[in-house]
VMD Tcl script that draws the C-alpha trace (Angstrom):
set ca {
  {-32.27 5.38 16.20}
  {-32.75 2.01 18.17}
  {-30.54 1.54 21.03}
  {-29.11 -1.62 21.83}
  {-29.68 -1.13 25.32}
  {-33.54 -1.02 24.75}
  {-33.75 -3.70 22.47}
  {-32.20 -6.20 25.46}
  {-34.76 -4.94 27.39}
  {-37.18 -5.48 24.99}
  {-36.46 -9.24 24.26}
  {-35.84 -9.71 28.27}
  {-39.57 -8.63 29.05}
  {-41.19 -10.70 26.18}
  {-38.84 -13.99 26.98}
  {-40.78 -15.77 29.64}
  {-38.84 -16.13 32.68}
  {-38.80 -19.86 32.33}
  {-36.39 -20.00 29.64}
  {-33.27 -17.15 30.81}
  {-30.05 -19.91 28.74}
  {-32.02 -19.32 25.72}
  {-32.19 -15.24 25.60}
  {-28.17 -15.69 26.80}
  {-27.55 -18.08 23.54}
  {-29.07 -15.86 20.96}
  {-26.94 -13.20 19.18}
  {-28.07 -9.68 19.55}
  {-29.65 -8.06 16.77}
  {-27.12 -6.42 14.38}
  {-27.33 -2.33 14.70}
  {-28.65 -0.06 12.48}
  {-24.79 1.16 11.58}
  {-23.90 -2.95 11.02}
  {-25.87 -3.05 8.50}
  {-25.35 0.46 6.84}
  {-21.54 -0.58 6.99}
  {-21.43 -3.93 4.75}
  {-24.27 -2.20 2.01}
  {-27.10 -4.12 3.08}
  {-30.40 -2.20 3.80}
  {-32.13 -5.20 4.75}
  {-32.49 -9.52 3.55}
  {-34.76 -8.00 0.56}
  {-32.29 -5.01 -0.20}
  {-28.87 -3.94 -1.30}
  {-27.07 -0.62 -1.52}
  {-24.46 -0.50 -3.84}
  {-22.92 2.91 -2.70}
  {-20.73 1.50 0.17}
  {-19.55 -1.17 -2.34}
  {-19.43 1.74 -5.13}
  {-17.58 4.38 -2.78}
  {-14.97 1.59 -1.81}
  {-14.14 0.72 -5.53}
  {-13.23 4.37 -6.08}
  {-11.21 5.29 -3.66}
  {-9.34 2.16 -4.19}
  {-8.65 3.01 -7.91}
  {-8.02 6.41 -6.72}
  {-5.04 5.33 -4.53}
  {-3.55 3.12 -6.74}
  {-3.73 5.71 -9.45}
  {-2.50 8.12 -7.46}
  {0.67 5.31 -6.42}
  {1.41 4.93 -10.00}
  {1.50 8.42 -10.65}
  {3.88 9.27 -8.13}
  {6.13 6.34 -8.76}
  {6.33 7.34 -12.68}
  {7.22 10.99 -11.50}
  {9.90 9.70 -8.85}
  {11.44 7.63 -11.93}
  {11.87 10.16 -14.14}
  {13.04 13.11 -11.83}
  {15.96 10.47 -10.80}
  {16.64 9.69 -14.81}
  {15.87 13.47 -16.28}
  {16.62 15.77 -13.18}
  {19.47 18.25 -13.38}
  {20.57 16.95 -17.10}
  {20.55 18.63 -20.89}
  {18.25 17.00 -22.62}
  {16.89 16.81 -26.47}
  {12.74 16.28 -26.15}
  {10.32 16.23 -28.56}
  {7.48 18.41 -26.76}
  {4.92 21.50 -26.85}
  {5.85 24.44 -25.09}
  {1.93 25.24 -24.23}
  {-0.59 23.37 -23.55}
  {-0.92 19.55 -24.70}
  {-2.61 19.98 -27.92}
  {-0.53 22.62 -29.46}
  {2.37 21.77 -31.94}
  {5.68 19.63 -31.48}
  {8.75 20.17 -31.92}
  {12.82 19.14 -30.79}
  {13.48 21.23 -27.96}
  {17.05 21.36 -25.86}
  {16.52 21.96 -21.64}
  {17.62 21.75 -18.65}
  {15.10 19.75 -16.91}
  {14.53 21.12 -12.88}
  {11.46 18.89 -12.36}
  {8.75 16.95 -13.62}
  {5.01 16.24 -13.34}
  {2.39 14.20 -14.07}
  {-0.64 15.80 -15.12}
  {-4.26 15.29 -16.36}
  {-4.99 16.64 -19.28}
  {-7.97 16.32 -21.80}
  {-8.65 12.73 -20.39}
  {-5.37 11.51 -20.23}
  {-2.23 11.26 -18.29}
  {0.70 13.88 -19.60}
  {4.37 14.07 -18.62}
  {5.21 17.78 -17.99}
  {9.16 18.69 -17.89}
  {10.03 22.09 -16.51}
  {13.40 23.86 -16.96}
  {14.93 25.94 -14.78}
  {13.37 29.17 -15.66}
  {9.95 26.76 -14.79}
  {8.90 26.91 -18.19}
  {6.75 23.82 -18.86}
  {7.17 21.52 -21.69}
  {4.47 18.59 -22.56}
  {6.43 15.52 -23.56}
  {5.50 13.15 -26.65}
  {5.82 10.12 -24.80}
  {6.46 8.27 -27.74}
  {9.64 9.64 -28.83}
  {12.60 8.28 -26.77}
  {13.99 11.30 -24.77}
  {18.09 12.03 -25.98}
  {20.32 13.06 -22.48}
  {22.92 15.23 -23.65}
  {24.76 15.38 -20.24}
  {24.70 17.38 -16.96}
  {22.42 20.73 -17.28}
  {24.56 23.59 -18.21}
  {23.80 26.19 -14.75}
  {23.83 29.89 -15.74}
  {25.17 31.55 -12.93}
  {22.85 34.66 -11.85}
  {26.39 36.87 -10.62}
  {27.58 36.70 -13.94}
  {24.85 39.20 -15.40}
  {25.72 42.37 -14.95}
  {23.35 44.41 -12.96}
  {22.08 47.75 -14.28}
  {23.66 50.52 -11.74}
  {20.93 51.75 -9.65}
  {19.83 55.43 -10.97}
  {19.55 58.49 -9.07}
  {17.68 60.93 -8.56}
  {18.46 64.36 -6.94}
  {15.96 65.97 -5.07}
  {15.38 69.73 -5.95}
  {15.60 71.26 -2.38}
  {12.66 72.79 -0.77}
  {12.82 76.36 0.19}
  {11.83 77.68 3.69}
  {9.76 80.67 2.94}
  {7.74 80.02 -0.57}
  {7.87 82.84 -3.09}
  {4.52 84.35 -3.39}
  {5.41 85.50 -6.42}
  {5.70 82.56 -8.26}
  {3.38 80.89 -6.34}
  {0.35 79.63 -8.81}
  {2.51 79.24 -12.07}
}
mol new
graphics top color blue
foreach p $ca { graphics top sphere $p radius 0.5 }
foreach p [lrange $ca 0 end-1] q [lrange $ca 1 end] { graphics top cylinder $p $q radius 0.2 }
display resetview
């Protein structure tokens, strides 16, 4: 790695001591990381990774923008309400069919090569949506209290008491 430092010195000893305003005029050298940092290797040379690595993380943050904003939009249209979807209760590529839920969240995921919308209900069943049927909200999610099951009384069980002195007798049996 060349130092700055050492390439002053460098252009001080070979500048004849005559000419000192001209040394101060120039503009040092550019560094080693200068150059790495715009993508040029040198005049004759380019390195498109810099360039390459910029593009992707800039389509990766607006991707990842969009995403978020199409989730935000539906959780505050589909969240807590009945509504009549036409989706696939598995993954993606399985059947469709008209489905009634309560929807408890949503998700955009990727699938396959694409983009799907994925509505849970409250048991966090997941549903994938056919985005190109228009989505029917029946009203506010019907909530199943828990208390109202009943409970299944708790069994017991009696332990058979153990005796002091075992009975050699029926020891074995």
């Amino acid at each position: 790695m060349i130092k700055l430092k050492s390439l002053l010195y460098e252009a001080d000893v070979q500048q004849p001591a005559a000419q000192p305003q001209q040394a101060a005029a120039q503009s040092p050298q550019p560094t080693q990381q200068d150059v790495q940092s715009s993508g040029q290797d040198s005049s004759n040379e380019y390195s498109p990774s810099f360039d390459v690595t910029d593009f992707e993380r800039k389509i990766a943050t607006s991707t990842e923008t969009a995403k978020n904003n199409l989730q935000e939009k539906l959780l505050s249209k589909l969240s807590g309400k009945k509504v009549m979807i036409r989706a696939s209760k598995g993954q993606p590529a399985q059947p469709k069919k008209d489905i009634t839920i309560n929807v408890s969240g949503v998700s955009i995921d990727y699938y396959y090569d694409k983009y799907v919308v994925v509505l849970k209900d409250e048991k966090e069943k997941e549903y994938f949506l056919d985005t190109s049927m228009k989505i029917k909200i029946l009203g506010t999610a019907d909530v199943k209290s828990k208390s109202n099951k009943t409970m299944p009384s708790p069994v017991k069980t009696t332990v058979a008491p153990v005796e002091k002195t075992p009975n050699t007798a029926t020891q074995g049996i």
